[in-house]
N, C-alpha and C positions, 0 to 999 in steps of 0.2 A: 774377514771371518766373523766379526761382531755383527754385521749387516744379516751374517747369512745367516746366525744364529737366531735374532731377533726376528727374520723371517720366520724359520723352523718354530720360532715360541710361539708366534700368532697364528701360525696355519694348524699348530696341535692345539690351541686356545679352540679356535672355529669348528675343530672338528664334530663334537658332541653336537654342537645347531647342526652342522649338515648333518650331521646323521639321523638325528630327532626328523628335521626335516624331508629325507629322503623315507626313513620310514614313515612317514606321515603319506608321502605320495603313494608311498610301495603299499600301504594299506589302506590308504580313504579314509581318513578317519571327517568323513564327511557326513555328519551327523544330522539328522533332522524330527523329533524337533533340536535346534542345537540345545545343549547342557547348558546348564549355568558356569560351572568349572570344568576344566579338563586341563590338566599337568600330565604331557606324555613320556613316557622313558622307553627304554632302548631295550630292543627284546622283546620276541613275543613267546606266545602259548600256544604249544601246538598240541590238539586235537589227537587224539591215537589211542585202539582199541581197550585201552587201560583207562583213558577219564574218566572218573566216576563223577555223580550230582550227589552231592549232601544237602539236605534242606529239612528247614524247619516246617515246608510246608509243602503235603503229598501232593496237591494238585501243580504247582510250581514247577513242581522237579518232573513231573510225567509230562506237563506242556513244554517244557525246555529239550527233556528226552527223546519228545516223540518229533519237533522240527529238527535235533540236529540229527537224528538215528533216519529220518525220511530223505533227507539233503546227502547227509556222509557216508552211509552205510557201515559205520566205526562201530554198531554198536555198545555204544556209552549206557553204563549203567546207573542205576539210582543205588542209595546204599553207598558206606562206607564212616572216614573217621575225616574231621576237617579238619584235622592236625595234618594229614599224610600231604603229601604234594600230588601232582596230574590228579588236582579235584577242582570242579565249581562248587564252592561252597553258598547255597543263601542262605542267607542267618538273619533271621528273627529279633530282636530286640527291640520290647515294648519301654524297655526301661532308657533306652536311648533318648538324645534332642533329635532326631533325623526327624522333619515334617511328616505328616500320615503317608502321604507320597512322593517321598523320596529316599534317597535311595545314596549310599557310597558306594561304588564302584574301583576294585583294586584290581589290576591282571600284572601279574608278573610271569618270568621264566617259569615257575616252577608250581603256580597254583590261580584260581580266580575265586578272589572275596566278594561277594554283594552281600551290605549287611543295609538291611532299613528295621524300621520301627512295625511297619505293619504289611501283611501281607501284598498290599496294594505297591509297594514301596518294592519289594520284593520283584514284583512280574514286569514291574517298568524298569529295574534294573536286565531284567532278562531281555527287554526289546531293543536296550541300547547293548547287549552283547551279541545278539542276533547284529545287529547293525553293525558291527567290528568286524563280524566276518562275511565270507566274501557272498555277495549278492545274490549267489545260489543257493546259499541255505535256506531261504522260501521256496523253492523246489527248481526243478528242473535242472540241477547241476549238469556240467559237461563232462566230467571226471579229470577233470585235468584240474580242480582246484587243490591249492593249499589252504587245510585249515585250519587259521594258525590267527590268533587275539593278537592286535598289537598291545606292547605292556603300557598302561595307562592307569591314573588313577582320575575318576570323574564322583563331585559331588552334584546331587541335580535335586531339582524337587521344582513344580509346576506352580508358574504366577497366579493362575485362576484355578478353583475348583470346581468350574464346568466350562466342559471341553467338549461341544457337540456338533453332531449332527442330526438334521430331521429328516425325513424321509417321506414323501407323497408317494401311499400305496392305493387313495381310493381314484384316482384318476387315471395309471398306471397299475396293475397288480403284478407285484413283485412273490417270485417262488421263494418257498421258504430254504430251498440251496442259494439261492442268491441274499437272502438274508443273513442266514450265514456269513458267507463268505466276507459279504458287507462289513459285519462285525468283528471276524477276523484285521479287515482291513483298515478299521479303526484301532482295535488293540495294539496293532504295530504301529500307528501313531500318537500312542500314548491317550487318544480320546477315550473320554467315558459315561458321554448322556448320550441316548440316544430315544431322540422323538418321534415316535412310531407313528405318523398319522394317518391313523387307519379308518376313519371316518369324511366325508365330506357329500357334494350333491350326485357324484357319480358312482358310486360304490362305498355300502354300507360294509368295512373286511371283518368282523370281528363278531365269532356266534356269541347271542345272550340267548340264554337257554330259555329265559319266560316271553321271547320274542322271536323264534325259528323264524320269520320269514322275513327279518331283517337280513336274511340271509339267504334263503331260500327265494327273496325274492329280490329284495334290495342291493344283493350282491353282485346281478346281474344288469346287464343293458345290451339292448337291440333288438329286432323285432320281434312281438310276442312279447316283450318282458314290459315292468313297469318303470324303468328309465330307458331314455331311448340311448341310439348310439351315439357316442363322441368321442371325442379326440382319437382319431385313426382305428376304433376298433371295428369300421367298418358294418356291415348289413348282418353282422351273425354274431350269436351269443358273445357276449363276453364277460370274465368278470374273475370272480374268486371270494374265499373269504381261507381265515384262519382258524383252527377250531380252539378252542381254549386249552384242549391239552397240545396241541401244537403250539398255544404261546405259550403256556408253563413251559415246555422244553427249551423256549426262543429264550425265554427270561432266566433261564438255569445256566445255559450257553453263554450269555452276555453277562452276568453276575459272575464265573467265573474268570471271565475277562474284562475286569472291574470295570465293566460297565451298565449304567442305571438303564432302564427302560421308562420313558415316559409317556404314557398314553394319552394321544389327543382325540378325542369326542367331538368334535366343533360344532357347536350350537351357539346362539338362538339360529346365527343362517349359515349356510352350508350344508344344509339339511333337506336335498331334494330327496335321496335316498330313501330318506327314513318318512317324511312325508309322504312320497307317492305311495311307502308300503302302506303307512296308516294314515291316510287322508285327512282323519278327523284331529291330528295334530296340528298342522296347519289353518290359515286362516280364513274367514269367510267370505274375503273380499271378492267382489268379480271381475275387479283388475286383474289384469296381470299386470304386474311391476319385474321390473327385470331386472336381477342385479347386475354386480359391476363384471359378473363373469359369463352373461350372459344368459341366468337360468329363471325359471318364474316358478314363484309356488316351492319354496326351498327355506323357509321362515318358521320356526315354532312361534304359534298362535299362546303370547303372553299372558292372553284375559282366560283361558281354558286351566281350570285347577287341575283337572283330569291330569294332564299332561307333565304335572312335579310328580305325579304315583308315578307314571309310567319314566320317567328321568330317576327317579328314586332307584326302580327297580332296575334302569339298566345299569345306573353308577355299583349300585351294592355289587353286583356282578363283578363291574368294572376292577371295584375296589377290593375283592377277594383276590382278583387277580394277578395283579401285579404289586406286587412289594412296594414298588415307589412312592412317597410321600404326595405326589403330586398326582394329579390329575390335571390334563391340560383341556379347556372349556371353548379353546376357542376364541368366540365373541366377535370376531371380523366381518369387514365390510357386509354388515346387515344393511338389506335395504327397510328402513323404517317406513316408507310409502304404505307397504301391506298394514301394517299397526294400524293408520290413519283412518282406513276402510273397514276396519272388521269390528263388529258387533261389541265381540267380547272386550276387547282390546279397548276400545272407544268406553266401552262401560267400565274398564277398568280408571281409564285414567280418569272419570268423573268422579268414579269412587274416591278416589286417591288425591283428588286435587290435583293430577301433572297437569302441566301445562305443556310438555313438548316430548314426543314420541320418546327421545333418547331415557328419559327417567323411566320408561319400560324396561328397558335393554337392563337397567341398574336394579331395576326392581326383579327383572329374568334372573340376573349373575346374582342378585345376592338370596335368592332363592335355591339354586343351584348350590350355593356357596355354602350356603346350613344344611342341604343331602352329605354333600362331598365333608363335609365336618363331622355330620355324625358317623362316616365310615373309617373317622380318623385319618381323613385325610385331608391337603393342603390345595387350596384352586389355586390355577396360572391361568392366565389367557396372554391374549393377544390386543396390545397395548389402547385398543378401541374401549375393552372394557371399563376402564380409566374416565370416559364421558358418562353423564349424564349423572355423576354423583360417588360417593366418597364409596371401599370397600373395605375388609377387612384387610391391619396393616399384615397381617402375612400371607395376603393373596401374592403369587409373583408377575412381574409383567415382563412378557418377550416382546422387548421394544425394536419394532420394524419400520413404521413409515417415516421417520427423521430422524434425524442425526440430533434433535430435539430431544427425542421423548424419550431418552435412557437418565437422563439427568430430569426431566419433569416427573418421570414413575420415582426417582428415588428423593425425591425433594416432595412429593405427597408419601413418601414412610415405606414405600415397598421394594425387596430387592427387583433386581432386574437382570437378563440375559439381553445381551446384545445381538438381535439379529437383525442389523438394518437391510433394507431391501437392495438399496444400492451399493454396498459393498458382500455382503454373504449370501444373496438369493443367486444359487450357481443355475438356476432358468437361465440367466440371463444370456446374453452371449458374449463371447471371449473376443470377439473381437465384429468388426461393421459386417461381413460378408460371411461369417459363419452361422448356421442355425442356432437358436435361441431366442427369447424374449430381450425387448430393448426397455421397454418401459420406465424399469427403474434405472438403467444404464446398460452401458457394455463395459464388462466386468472382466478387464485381462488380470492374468496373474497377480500384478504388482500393485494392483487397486485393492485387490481383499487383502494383499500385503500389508499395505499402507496403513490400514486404519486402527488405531489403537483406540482400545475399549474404554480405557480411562481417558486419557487427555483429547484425542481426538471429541471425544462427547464432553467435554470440559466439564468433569466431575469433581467437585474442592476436595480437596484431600480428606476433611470429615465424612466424609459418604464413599469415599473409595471402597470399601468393605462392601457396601450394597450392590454394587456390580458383581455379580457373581462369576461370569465370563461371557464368553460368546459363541455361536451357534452356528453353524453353514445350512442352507437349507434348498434343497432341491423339491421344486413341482413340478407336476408330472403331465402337464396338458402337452409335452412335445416328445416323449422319452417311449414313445410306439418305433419308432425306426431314426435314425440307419440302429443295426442291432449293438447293441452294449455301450446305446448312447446316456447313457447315465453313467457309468464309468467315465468317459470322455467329459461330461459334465461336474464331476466330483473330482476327476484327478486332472492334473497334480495343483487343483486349486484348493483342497482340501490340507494337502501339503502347506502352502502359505497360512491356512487357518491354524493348523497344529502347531506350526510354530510362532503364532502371534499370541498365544491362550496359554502357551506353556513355559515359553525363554521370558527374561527379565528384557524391557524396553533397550536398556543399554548397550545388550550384548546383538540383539536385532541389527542388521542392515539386508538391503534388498539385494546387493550385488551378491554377496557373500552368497544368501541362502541359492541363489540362483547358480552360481559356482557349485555348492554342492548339489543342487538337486538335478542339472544336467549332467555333472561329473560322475556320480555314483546315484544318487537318488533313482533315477530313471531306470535305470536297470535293475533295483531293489522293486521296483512298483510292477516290472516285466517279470519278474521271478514269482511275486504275491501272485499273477493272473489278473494282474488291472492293467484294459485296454484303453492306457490315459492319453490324455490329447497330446498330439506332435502336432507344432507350431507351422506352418505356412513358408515358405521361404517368402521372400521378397523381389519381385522378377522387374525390371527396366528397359526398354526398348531406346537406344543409344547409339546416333551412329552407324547404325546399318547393324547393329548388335543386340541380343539379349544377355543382361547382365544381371545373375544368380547374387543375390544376397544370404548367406544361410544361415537357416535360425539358429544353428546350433555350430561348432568345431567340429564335431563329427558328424553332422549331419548329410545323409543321402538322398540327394533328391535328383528325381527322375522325372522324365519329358517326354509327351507323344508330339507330331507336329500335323497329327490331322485332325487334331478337333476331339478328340476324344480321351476316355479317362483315362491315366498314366496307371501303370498296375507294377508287381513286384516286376514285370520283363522287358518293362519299358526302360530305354535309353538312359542311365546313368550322367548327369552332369559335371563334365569337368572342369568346364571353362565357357568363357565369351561363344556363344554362338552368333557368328553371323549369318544375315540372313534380310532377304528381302519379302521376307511374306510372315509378316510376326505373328499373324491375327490367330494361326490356327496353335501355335504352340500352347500346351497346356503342363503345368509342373506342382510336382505334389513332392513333400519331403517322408519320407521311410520309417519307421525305426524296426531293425532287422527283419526287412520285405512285410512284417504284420500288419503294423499299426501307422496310420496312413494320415496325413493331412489333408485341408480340404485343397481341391486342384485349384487353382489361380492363373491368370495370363501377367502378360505384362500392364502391371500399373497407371501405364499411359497410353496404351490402345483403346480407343474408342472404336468400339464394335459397328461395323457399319449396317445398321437394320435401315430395310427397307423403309420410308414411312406414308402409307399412301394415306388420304383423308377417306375417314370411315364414319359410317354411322351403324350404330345399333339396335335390333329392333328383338325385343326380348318377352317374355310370359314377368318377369319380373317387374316390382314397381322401383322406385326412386328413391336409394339412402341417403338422407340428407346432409351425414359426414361424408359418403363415401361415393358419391356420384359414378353413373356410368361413365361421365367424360373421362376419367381418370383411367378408363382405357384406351384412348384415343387420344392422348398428347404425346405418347413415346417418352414419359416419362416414367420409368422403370423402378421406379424409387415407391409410386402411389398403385391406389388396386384400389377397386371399386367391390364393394359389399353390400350383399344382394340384403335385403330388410328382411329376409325369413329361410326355411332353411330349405333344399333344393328339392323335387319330387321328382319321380318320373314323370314324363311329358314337358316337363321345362324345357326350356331354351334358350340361348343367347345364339344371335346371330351379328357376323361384323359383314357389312358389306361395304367394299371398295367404291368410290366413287369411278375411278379409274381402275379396267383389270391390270393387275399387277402380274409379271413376270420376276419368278425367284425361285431358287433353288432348295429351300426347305421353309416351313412356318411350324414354329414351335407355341403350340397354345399351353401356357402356362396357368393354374391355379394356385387356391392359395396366397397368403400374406407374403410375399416376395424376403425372403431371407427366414424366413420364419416357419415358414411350410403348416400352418392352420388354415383351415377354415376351403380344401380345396373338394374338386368334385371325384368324390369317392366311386361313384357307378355313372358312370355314360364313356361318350364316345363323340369325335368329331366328325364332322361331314363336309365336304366342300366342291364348290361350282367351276365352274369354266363358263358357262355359259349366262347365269343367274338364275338356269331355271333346274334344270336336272341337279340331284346331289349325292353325290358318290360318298359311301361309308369310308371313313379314312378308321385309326388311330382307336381303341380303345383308351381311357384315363390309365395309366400308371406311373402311383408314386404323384399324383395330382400332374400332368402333364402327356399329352400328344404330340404328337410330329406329323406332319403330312409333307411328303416329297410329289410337287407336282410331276406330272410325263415331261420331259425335255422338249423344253421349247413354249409349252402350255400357259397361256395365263389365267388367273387364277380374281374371280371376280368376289367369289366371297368364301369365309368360312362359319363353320355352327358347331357351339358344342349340342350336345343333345342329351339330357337325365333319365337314365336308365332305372331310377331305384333313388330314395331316398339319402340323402348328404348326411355322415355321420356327425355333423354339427351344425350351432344355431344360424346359419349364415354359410354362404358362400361368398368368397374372393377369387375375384378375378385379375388378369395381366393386362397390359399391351400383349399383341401380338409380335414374337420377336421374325421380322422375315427378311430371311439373308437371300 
C-alpha cells in the first residue's frame, strides 16, 4: 500500500509538466523570432464576441482589431475598461525599465496584459499574440479553428536595434501592392529597416521633380529607350518608377509598422541610368571600361563641379522625403579605369596632388557627405567607401565583402550593419541545383543561421555597441521568373535572419528554430501569402529501388516516371519504388498541392547523353574566360560566353563529325543553374543531311527541344537570333541528346 501510494505522489507530482507540456503541443507555442523569456501556465483565452482591445495606443488597437475581426469574424471591439476581464489590454508605460522595444506579455484565463514602455514595444507584443494563436489568423481561416491564447507570461525585447532587409527594385520593379505586402511581412517578423534601393544602372525608380526624365526616361529599358534590355525584361518596354506621393504613403505605411525606410541612391557607379539620361554626368573617356556587372558608361564624372549642384538637388529632394536619418550613397564596385581616362578627373587629381584614382572616390563621398549634412542628414554606404581615405566618424558602413570588414569599419570609429555577402545576400542559391547566384556561396537556411554578427566577425567587447545589427539583402538580376520568385528567395531564410538579430545568442540553436519553423512557422508564412521555399526531397537509386528521403515529417512529395514535371496530380510517394528504368523518374515535394520544390531525379543516375565530337562554326568571336570548347566537352557544369550581346542574324552552329541518331536534342541557354545571360528571341534549326535546315523550336524560357522523325539522323544543329539578347552576353550549353 506504501508502494502504491508513493506511486499515486509522483504521478500527481508530474502531472502539471505533462500538462504544461501537452498544452505546449496542443498550441504551438513555436515562436519565431524565439523571446528571450517565456514561463508557460495552464489555461488559455478564448476569443468570443465580447473581447474587447483597450490600448493606450489608437493605431495598435485598430491593427490588432482589424487582423483578428478579418481571421475570426467575432467582431472584437476597441474601447472599454482594463480592469474588466475577456480584454486585451496594451498599456503604455513610459515610466517603466521595459527596453524601447520590448515588451511583457501576460495571457491568462480571464484577461491579456501587454505592457511595454513605448509604442514600438506595444506592436511587437501584438505579433507575438498573433503568433499564439492558430495560424489562420493571417487570413484564410478554415472555420474550424479555436481561438483560444495559451496562458503564458513572455518578457522579450530585441539583441540588435536594426533588423533589416534590402530590396533591389532598380533591376526588378517591384508593385507598390507587393511592397506592401512586403512590409506587412517584415512587421510579423519583428524587422524594422528597410532599404529601399531604388536607384542603380538599370532603372532610375524614384521621381525628382527638378529632373522628370530620370524617370520619364531612365525609368525605362528596351528598345527605343535610353537603357537597353536586361535581365529577362526581354525586347519591350520595361521598367516603372514610384512617384513621391506614392513614397510618402509607402513611408507612412512602414512607420506605422515601426519600420524605418532607407533610401539607397548608389553613386559614384551604378549609375548607368542616370547617365545615359544625362550624358554630360559621366565621363569623357573613349574607353569603354566595363564594370564588374557588366555595364559601361555607368560612373559619375568626379572632375565635373556641375555634377555636386545636380547631386545637391536630387539629395534635397531626397532628403524632404523620407524621415530617415540616413541616406544610403552606395559607393560600390566602381570601376576606377574611367577616372584614369577623363580629362576632368585627370585634371582633378593633378590639382589635388592624388596619386591613385581611389582618393577620387573619397574626394566624391566626402563631397556628397557635406550635401547630405547640410540636409541634416547622415551618409551610409557600402563598405568600399572606407578606401581611398578617412570619412566622417558618423558616416555608417554596410559591411558586405568579408567577414573582415565589420570589425575594420568599427576599429576606423564607424558603426556598422552587417550584410556579408556570403551569409545574407539571399541571390544566392539555397542550394548546388537550385536557381540563384553562387558567387558569394550557396546559402542554405542554416548558413544565414549560423552567423553571429558579433562574435562570428570577432568584435572585442568595447566596440560591440557599434554593430548595430544585420541586414538580408536580395538583388534582383534573377527575380524576372519562375513568378513570386523573390518570396522563394526571402522565405523562410528571412526567418533564420529575424531570429539571429533579435533572440540573445544563448537561447539560439539551429535544430530547435527548425523544429519550430517546420512545425508551425510554415504554415503561419502560408496564411501571410508568402510563397516560401519547400525544400527538395532527397531521391537514391538502390537495389533495383528508388528510395525517398523527405525533407520534412509531413512532407508530400510526388513523382512522374516519364520525364516530365510532377504537378499537384501526379503520383503521391509512399514507399520504395521498384523499378528497372530510374532515369525517367522525376519527384518534387508539395506543400498543400501550392507551393512546389524544384523536381530532382535520383542522386546517382548519371543521365545518359549522347556525346558525338562537334565543332562549331559561329558569327561570334572568342571569350577568353569562357571558350567555345566549353560546349563541346559534355561537361554540363561549364557554358561558353559569347564577348558581346546577341543581334539578329547571329548564329551558332554545332556540327557532328558523325550523324548522330537520338531521340530528342535539348539546346540549352543561359548560365547553367543560374538561368542569365540566355537567348531571348531566335529559334533552332536542324539537318539530316548537312545541307537543307528545317526550322525546329522557337527559344522559351532560354531553351528548345528538337525531336528528330524516327529513325532519322541528325548531322547538325543551329541556334538562329531573331532580335537582340536582353543582356551584355550570351551563354551557351553542351547539347543534351538522349
Amino acid at each position: 500500500m506504501k508502494h502504491l501510494l508513493t506511486v499515486f505522489s509522483i504521478l500527481f507530482m508530474l502531472l502539471p509538466a505533462y500538462l504544461t507540456a501537452h498544452e505546449q503541443a496542443r498550441h504551438n507555442l513555436d515562436l519565431i523570432p524565439k523571446p528571450q523569456k517565456v514561463e508557460e501556465k495552464e489555461g488559455v483565452f478564448k476569443l468570443n464576441p465580447e473581447t474587447a482591445i483597450v490600448s493606450d495606443d489608437p493605431f495598435n488597437a485598430r491593427y490588432l482589431a482589424d487582423i483578428l475581426n478579418n481571421s475570426t469574424g467575432l467582431g472584437i471591439r476597441q474601447g472599454g475598461n482594463k480592469e474588466e476581464s475577456n480584454t486585451i489590454t496594451l498599456t503604455i508605460d513610459p515610466e517603466s525599465n521595459i527596453p524601447q522595444e520590448g515588451y511583457v506579455l501576460s495571457v491568462t484565463p480571464e484577461k491579456i496584459v501587454a505592457t511595454s514602455s513605448t509604442s514600438k514595444g506595444s506592436f511587437y507584443a501584438i505579433q507575438t499574440l498573433l503568433q499564439l494563436l492558430p495560424p489562420s489568423v493571417y487570413g484564410n481561416p478554415t472555420g474550424d479553428e479555436k481561438w483560444e491564447v495559451p496562458c503564458v507570461r513572455i518578457e522579450d525585447s530585441p539583441r540588435f536595434p536594426y533588423r533589416g532587409l534590402m530590396m533591389d527594385v532598380s533591376r526588378t520593379f517591384f508593385s507598390l501592392d507587393y511592397i506592401y505586402r512586403f512590409l506587412d511581412w517584415m512587421a510579423y517578423h519583428k524587422l524594422n529597416v528597410f532599404q529601399w534601393h531604388i536607384t542603380d544602372d538599370n532603372g532610375w525608380r524614384i521621381e525628382i521633380k527638378k529632373y522628370p526624365e530620370l524617370t520619364s526616361k531612365g525609368a525605362w529599358r528596351g528598345p527605343g529607350e535610353v537603357l537597353p534590355a536586361a535581365y529577362g525584361s526581354g525586347n519591350k518596354r520595361y521598367g516603372g518608377f514610384y512617384t513621391q506621393k506614392e513614397i510618402k504613403e509607402v513611408i507612412e505605411y512602414a512607420a506605422k509598422r515601426n519600420i524605418e525606410i532607407i533610401p539607397e541612391i548608389d553613386m559614384p557607379g551604378h549609375s548607368k541610368a542616370v547617365i545615359s539620361t544625362y550624358p554630360q554626368t559621366g565621363c569623357d573617356n573613349k574607353t569603354h571600361f566595363v564594370s564588374i556587372n557588366g555595364e559601361v558608361k555607368n560612373v559619375w564624372c568626379v572632375g565635373n563641379e556641375d555634377n555636386y549642384k545636380m547631386l545637391d538637388n536630387i539629395i534635397k529632394e531626397v532628403a524632404a522625403l523620407f524621415p530617415s536619418k540616413i541616406i544610403h550613397v552606395g559607393g560600390d564596385e566602381v570601376n576606377m579605369d574611367n577616372w584614369k581616362e577623363c580629362s576632368k578627373c585627370h585634371a582633378l587629381m593633378k590639382k589635388m596632388n592624388m596619386k591613385d584614382p581611389a582618393e577620387l572616390q573619397n574626394y566624391f563621398m566626402h563631397k556628397v557627405e557635406t550635401i547630405i549634412n547640410k540636409y541634416g542628414k547622415t551618409m551610409a554606404g557600402w563598405d568600399e567607401i572606407l578606401d581611398g581615405g578617412r570619412l566622417d566618424p558618423s558616416t555608417r558602413i554596410y559591411s558586405w565583402r568579408n567577414i573582415k570588414k565589420p570589425l575594420e569599419a568599427v576599429e576606423r570609429g564607424h558603426q556598422t550593419v552587417v550584410q556579408l555577402s556570403e551569409y545574407y545576400y539571399f541571390d544566392m542559391k539555397q542550394s548546388p541545383a537550385e536557381r540563384g547566384h553562387n558567387w558569394a556561396a550557396v546559402i542554405p537556411i542554416e548558413r544565414v543561421y549560423s552567423l553571429d554578427p558579433i562574435e562570428s566577425c570577432n568584435i572585442p567587447e568595447n566596440m560591440k555597441n557599434m554593430v548595430l545589427g544585420a541586414q538580408g539583402a536580395l538583388w534582383a538580376e534573377l527575380l524576372n521568373k519562375p513568378s513570386r520568385f523573390s518570396e522563394y528567395q526571402y522565405y523562410p531564410r528571412t526567418c533564420a535572419l529575424a531570429e539571429t538579430v533579435w533572440t540573445n545568442p544563448e537561447l539560439r540553436d539551429f535544430n530547435d528554430f527548425q523544429t519550430r519553423l517546420e512545425k508551425t512557422h510554415f504554415e503561419r508564412l502560408f496564411h501571410m501569402g508568402i510563397a516560401f521555399r519547400v525544400e527538395a526531397p532527397g531521391v537514391t537509386y538502390r537495389d533495383n529501388k528508388l528510395i525517398v528521403t523527405l525533407p520534412y515529417d509531413w512532407a508530400v512529395v510526388r513523382y512522374t516516371t516519364d520525364g516530365s514535371e510532377p504537378s499537384c496530380t501526379s503520383n503521391i510517394y509512399t514507399g520504395d519504388i521498384v523499378t528497372f528504368e530510374p532515369k525517367k523518374f522525376r519527384f518534387a515535394t508539395f506543400y498543400k498541392d501550392l507551393f512546389k520544390s524544384i523536381t530532382v531525379t535520383a542522386d546517382n543516375i548519371v543521365p545518359d547523353y549522347i556525346k558525338p565530337e562537334t565543332v562549331i562554326e559561329t558569327s561570334f568571336g572568342e571569350h577568353r574566360s569562357f571558350p567555345k570548347s566549353n560546349v563541346t566537352d559534355y561537361n554540363f557544369n561549364t557554358y561558353w560566353r559569347t564577348e558581346r550581346t546577341g543581334v539578329e542574324g547571329d548564329y551558332v552552329t554545332y556540327l557532328f563529325k558523325e550523324p548522330v541518331k537520338c531521340s530528342k536534342i535539348t539546346v540549352n541557354s543561359s548560365v547553367p543553374n543560374i538561368d542569365l545571360y540566355g537567348v531571348t528571341d531566335g529559334y533552332v534549326e536542324y539537318t539530316y543531311n548537312g545541307t537543307d535546315w528545317i526550322k525546329g523550336d522557337d527559344f522559351a524560357d532560354n531553351t528548345a527541344v528538337i525531336v528528330p522523325e524516327n529513325g532519322k539522323e541528325i548531322k547538325g544543329v543551329k541556334i538562329v537570333f531573331t532580335d537582340t539578347t536582353d543582356a551584355l552576353c550570351v551563354a551557351l550549353q553542351d547539347l543534351k541528346i538522349e
